[in-house]
C-alpha positions, 0 to 999 in steps of 0.5 A: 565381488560380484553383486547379485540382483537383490542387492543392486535392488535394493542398493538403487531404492536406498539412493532413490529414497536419499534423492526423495529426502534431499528434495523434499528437503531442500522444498521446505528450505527454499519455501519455509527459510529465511528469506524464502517464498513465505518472506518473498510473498509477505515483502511483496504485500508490504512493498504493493502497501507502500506504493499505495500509500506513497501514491496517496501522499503524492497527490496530498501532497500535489493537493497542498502544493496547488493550494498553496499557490493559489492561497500565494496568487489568487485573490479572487480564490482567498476572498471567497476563502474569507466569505466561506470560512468567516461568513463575510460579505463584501460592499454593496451586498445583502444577507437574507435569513430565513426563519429557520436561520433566525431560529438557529442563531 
């Protein structure tokens, strides 16, 4: 009936070293599980990733959306388009070459 004191003893580091075991347990769960700390960090690199690169598509895509108007609206800005791009000179105006240029043709 009655315990002595080596039993109580030994009966409380029994319970201590279950306690231990159970935590370390449940600390490798939480961190190394399904859905745990390693998953949380790996998820929240993929989602800082994805707001880059959708911040990056949003001003292409702002970009392509004043080009586009200004290719809609602006005349002067499709001409000097055509004078680059084609190689184009209006009415009135002179081309002078170089000899490197005459060379390279």
């Amino acid at each position: 009936m009655y315990k002595n004191k080596r039993q109580v003893g030994m009966g409380k580091k029994i319970l201590l070293s279950a306690a231990i075991l159970s935590l370390v347990i449940l600390v490798c769960l939480i961190i190394f599980s399904n859905n745990g700390l390693l998953d949380l960090v790996a998820l929240e690199k993929k989602r800082s990733s994805l707001t880059e690169k959708n911040k990056i598509l949003a001003d292409q895509n702002l970009s392509l959306y004043r080009e586009i108007n200004r290719l809609k609206n602006d005349s002067e800005y499709i001409e000097s388009l055509v004078r680059k791009e084609l190689r184009l000179i209006g009415e009135g105006e002179f081309v002078f070459k170089s000899d490197q240029e005459r060379w390279n043709e």
